[in-house]
C-alpha positions in Angstrom: -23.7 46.2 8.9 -23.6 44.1 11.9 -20.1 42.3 12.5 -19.4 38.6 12.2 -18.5 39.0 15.9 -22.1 39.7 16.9 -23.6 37.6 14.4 -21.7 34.6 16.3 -22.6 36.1 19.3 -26.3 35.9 18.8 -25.8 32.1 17.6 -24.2 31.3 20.6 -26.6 32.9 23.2 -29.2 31.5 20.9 -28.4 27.8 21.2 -27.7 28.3 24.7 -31.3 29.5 25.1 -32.4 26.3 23.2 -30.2 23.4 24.5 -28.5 25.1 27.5 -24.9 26.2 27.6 -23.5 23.4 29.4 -24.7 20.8 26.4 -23.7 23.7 23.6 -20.2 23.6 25.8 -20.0 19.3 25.6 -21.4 18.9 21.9 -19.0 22.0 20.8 -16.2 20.5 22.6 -17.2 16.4 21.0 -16.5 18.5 17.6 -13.9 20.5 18.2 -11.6 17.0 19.1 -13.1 15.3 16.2 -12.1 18.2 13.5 -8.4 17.8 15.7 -8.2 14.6 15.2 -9.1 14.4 11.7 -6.8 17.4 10.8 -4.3 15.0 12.5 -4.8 12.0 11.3 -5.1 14.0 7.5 -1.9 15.4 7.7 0.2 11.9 8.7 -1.9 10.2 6.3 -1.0 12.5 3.5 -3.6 10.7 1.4 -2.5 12.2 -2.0 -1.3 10.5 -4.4 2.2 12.1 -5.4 2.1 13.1 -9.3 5.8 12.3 -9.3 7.1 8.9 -9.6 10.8 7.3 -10.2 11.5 4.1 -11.7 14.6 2.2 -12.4 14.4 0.5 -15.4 18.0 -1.1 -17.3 20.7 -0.1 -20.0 19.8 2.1 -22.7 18.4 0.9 -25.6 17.1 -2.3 -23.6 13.7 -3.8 -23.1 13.5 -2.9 -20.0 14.5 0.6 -21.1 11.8 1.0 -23.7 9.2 -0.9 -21.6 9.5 2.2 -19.1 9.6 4.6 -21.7 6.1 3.1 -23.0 4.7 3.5 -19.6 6.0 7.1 -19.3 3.6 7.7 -22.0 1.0 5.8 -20.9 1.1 7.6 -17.4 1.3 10.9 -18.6 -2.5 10.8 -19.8 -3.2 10.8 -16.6 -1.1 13.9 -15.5 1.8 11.8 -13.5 5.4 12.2 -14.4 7.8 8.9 -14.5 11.6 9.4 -14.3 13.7 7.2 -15.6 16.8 6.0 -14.0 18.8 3.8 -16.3 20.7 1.2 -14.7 22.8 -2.1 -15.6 19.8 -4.5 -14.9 18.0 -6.3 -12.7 20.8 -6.2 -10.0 21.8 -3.0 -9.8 17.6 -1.8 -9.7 17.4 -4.3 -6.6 20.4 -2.2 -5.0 18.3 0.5 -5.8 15.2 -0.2 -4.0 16.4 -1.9 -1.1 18.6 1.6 -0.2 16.3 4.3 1.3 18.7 6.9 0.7 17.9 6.2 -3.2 14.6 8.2 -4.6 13.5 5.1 -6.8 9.5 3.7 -6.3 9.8 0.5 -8.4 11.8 -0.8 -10.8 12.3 -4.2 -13.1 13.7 -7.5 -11.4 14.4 -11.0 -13.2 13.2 -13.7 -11.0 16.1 -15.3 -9.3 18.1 -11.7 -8.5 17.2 -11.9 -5.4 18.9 -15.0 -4.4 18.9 -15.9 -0.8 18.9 -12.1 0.4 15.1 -11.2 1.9 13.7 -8.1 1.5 10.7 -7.2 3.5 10.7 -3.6 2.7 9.8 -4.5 -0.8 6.9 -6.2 -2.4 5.7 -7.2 -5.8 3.2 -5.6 -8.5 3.3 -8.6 -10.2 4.7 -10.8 -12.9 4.9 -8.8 -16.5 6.4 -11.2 -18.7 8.8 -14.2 -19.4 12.6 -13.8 -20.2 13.6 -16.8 -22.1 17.0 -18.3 -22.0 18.5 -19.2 -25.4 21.7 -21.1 -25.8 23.5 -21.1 -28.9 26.5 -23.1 -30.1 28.5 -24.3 -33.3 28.8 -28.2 -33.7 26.6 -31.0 -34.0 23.2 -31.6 -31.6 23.8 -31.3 -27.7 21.0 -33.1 -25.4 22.7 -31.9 -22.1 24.2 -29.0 -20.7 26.6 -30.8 -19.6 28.1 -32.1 -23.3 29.6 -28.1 -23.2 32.4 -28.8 -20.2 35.4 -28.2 -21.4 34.1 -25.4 -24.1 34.5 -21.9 -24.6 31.0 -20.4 -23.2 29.8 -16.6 -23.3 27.7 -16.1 -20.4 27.6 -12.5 -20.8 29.0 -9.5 -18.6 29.4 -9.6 -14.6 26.1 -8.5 -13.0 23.5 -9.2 -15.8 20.8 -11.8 -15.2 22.3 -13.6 -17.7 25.3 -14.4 -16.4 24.0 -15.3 -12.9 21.2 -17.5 -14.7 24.2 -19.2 -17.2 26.0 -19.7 -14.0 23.6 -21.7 -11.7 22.5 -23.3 -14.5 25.8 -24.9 -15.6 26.8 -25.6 -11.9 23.2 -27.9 -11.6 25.6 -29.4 -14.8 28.8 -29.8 -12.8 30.3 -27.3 -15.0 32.2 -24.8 -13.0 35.5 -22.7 -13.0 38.8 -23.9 -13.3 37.4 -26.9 -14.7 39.0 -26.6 -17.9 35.7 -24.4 -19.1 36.4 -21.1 -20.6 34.2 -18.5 -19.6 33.6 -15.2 -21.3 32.0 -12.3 -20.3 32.4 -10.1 -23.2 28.6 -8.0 -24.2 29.0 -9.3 -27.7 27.1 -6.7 -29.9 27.0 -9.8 -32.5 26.8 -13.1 -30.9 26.1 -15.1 -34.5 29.1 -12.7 -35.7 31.5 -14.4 -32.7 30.0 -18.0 -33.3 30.9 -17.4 -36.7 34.3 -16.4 -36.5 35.0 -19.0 -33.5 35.5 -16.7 -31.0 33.6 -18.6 -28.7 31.8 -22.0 -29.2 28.6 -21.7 -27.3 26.6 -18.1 -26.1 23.6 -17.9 -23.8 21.7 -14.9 -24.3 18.6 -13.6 -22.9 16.5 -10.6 -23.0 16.5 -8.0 -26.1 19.4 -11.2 -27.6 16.8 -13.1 -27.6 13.7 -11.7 -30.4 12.7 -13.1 -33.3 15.1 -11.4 -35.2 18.3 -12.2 -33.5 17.1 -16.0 -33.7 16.0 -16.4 -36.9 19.9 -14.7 -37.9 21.2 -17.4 -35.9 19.7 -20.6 -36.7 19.8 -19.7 -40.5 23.4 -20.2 -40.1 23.7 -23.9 -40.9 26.6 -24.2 -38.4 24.7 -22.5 -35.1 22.4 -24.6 -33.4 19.7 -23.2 -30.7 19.6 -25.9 -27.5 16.3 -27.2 -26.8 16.1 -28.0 -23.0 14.6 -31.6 -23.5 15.4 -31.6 -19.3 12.9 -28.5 -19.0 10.8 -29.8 -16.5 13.0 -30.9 -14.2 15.0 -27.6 -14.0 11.6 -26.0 -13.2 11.2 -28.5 -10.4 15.2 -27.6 -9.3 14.5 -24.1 -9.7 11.6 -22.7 -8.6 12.0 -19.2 -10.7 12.2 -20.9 -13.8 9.6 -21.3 -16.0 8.9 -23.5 -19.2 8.7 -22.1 -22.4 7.7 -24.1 -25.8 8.7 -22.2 -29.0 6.8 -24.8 -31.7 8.1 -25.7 -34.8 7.6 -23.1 -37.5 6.7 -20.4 -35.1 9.8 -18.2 -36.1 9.7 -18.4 -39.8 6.5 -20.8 -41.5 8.3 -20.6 -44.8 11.5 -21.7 -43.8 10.1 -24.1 -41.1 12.3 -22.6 -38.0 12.8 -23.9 -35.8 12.7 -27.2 -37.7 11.6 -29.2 -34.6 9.4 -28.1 -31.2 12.2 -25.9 -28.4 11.6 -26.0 -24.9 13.2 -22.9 -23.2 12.8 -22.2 -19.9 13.4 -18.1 -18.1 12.3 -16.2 -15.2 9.8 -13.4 -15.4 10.3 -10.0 -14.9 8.5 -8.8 -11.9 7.5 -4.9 -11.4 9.1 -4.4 -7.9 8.0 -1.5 -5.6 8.3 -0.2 -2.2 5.7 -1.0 0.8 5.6 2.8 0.5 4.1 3.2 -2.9 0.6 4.7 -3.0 -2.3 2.4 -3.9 -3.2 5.0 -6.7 -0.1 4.7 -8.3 0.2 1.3 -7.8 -3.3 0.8 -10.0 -1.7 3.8 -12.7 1.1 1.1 -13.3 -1.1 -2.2 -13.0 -2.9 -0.6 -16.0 0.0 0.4 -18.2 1.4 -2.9 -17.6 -1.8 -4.2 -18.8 -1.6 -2.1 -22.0 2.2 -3.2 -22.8 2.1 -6.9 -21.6 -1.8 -8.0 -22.0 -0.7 -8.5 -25.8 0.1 -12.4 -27.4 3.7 -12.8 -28.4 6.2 -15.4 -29.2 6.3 -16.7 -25.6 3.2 -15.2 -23.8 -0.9 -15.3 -24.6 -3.6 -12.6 -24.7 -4.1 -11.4 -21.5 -1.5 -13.9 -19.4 0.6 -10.8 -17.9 0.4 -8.8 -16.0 0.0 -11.4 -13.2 -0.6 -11.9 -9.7 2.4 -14.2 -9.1 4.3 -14.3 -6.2 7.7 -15.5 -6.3 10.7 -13.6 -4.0 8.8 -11.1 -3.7 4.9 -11.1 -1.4 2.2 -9.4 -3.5 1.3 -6.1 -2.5 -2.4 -6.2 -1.2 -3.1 -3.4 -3.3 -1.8 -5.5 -5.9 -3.9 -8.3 -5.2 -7.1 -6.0 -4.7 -6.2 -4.7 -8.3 -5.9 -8.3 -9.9 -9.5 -9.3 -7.9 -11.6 -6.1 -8.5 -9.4 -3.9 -10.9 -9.1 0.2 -9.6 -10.3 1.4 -6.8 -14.0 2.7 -7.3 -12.7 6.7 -7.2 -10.1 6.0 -9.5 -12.0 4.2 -11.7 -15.1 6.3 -11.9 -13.5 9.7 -11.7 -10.2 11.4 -13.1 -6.9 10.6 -11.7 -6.5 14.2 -10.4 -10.7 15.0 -9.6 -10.3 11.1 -7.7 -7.1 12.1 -5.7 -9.1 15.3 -4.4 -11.6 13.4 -3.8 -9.6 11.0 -1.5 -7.9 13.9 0.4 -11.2 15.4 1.6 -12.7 11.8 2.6 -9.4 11.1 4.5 -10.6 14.6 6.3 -13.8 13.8 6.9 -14.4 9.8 7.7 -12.3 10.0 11.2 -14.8 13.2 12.3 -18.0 11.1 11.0 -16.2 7.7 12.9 -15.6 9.5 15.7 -18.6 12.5 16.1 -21.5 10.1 15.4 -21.0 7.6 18.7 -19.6 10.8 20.6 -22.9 13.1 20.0 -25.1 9.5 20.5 -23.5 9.6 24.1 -23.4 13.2 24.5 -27.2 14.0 25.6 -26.7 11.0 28.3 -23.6 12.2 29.6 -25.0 15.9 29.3 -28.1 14.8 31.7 -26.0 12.7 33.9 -23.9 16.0 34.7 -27.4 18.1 35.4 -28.7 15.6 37.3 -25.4 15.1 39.2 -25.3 18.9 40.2 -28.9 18.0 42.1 -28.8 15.0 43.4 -25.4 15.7 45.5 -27.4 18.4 47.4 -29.9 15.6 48.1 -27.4 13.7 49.6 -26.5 16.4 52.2 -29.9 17.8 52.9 -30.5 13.7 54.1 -27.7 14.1 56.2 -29.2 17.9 57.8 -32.3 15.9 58.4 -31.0 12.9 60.3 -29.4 14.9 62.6 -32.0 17.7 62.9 -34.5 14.8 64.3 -32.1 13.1 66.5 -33.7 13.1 70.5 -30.5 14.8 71.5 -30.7 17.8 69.6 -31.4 21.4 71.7 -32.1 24.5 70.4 -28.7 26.2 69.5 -27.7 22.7 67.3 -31.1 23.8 65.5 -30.2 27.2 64.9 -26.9 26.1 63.1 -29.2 23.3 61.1 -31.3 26.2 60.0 -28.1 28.3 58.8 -27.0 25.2 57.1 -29.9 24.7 55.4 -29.7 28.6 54.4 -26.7 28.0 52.9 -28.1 24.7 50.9 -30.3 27.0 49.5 -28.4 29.7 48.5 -26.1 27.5 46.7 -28.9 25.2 45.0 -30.4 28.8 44.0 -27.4 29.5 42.2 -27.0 26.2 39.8 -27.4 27.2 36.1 -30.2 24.4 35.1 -31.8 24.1 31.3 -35.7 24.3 31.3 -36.0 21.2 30.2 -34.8 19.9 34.3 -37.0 22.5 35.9 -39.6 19.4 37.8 -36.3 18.8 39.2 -35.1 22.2 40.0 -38.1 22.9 41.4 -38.4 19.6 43.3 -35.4 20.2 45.2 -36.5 23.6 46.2 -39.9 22.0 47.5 -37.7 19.5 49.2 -35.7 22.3 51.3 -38.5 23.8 51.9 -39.9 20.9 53.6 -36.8 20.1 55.8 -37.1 24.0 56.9 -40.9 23.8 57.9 -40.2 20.4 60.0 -37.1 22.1 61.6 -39.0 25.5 62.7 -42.2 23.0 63.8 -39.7 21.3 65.9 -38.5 24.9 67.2 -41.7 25.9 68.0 -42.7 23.0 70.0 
């Protein structure tokens, strides 16, 4: 059985015999960088999408929480794990992303948490939804936020969106601490329960306080009232996170007709946050889960409104926007998650060799010939030197002697040049050429 050693033996001498080693040497060589440099540029791409992915979601048993736990799910159809880090809220998942020492990919941020911090290292997936801000309070009908100065106002615990929100909001009012306003920041787990038993006079809640059914328990106590922002569109206008929201009369309970009269609400969105570092496949894994969870009509949203390409503190990731424009990428879309990932890795492999091999071997037969040629056309030049001075009128016989030695020597070298058959005519043509310069010489001898 013959060896693979001699088997790549015979290849070698073979293509040596066809093309000529030194063009076997140059095109082996143009390939040998190209498979380096792909190898390289494969291993600090690391195209693969990781099947492991950590998101920071809010407190347990909240929206946020269950919202993560729905994609979890949805994820795991296509073979990718998502941890779940529960935290206090939006501020404390911002804290989270913006430290590199923390192992979180994306996680849930109200609009506004950002404030007036930047934070170039992260970008947005997109909106997902609207958190609405309700206010509730005991008394007769308030207009204006600012009819509550002087009250006893819930604004919820240190560090929740709510109370940052409740804040700003009452500030744009005039209302402000020390004041003569009481604020509280006690997590009532019954807000109508404390209106009821005058604990505090007005609550703002938002998030998982803010459903249908905490709502409808509210206003069908006939002393609770929920505040309709009849100012709506000019806190939109003062703050640009905002957003409007109309709850129509009726929309909570038809038979009861609650609310009795149209609400305007405004709220942030909830964005889907992510590092710059987050790979474009998992980025389209979430885009679609979000799609499943959010695309549905509810109180405050309609079919298909979230998720959506809105910017706000946050840029849009590109693979974001490429994902709101043309949906997946075509491998992802046409293949499975894990068959598409391999599928990636081996084109990351193999498009720098094909980018960089096909303009290398188009160049390669031209810089191949140029070398041949080179190695005969520099003996060229010094047999034109031999002859000038070999005709000169003050050249005797000894200076002809060493000429002819010289011109031995020419062609003793040129006779040793390793040339393809392909440049034979000028092999050959040289030869002739030395041969010509050696008759003139010994002619002039003679004479």
């Amino acid at each position: 059985m013959t060896s693979p050693k001699i088997l790549l033996l015979r290849a070698w001498n073979r293509l040596v015999d066809a093309f000529g080693r030194g063009l076997v040497v140059s095109v082996g060589s143009i390939v040998l960088v190209g498979v380096a440099v792909a190898l390289a540029a494969f291993l600090f791409l690391n195209t693969a999408a990781p099947r492991t992915l950590t998101i920071s979601s809010g407190p347990a048993g909240s929206s946020f929480q269950r919202t993560a736990e729905r994609y979890q799910k949805i994820l795991e159809r296509d073979g990718v794990t998502l941890k779940i880090l529960p935290s206090d809220g939006s501020t404390e998942n911002l804290r989270r992303l913006a430290d590199p020492k923390q192992h979180v990919d994306v996680g849930f941020v109200l609009g506004g948490a950002a404030g007036k911090q930047s934070y170039e290292q992260l970008q947005s997936l997109g909106a997902l939804n609207y958190q609405p801000l309700t206010i509730f309070y005991r008394g007769e009908k308030r207009e204006l936020l600012s009819a509550f100065k002087g009250r006893r106002i819930n604004i919820g615990p240190a560090g929740s969106g709510t109370h940052d929100l409740a804040l700003a909001l009452l500030k744009l009012n005039g209302i402000a601490p020390g004041d003569g306003t009481v604020f509280d920041t006690t997590d009532f787990a019954d807000p109508a329960q404390a209106l009821a038993e005058d604990r505090v006079d007005v609550v703002f809640l938002m998030g998982d306080s803010t459903d249908r059914t905490v709502i409808r328990k509210m206003m069908r106590d006939g002393g609770v009232q929920l505040f309709s922002f009849i100012q709506s569109d000019a806190y939109v206008r003062r703050m640009h996170t905002l957003n409007k929201l109309h709850l129509p009369r009726g929309s909570l309970d038809l038979g009861n007709d609650l609310p009795p009269e149209d609400v305007f609400l405004v709220g942030p969105t909830v964005q889907l946050v992510a590092r710059e570092t987050l790979h474009p496949a998992l980025s389209d894994l979430l885009l679609e889960a979000a799609r499943e969870v959010h695309g549905r009509p509810s109180l405050y949203r309609k079919q298909g409104e979230f998720p959506a390409a809105r910017e706000g503190e946050f840029r849009l990731s590109a693979d974001a926007m490429r994902y709101y424009a043309t949906g997946k990428t075509f491998l992802y879309r046409t293949f499975p998650f894990w068959l598409a990932t391999l599928i990636a890795r081996v084109l990351a492999f193999l498009v720098p060799i094909v980018l960089l091999l096909l303009p290398a071997l188009k160049f390669a037969p031209m810089i191949y010939r140029w070398r041949v040629e080179s190695r005969i056309y520099r003996w060229y030049q010094v047999l034109l030197e031999l002859e000038r001075d070999a005709f000169k009128p003050d050249v005797d016989a000894a200076r002809r002697e060493e000429l002819l030695r010289q011109l031995d020597h020419i062609e003793s070298a040129v006779n040793r040049i390793v040339i393809p058959a392909s440049f034979g005519d000028m092999f050959y043509g040289l030869r002739g050429h030395i041969g010509f310069v050696r008759r003139n010489l010994l002619a002039e001898k003679a004479a």
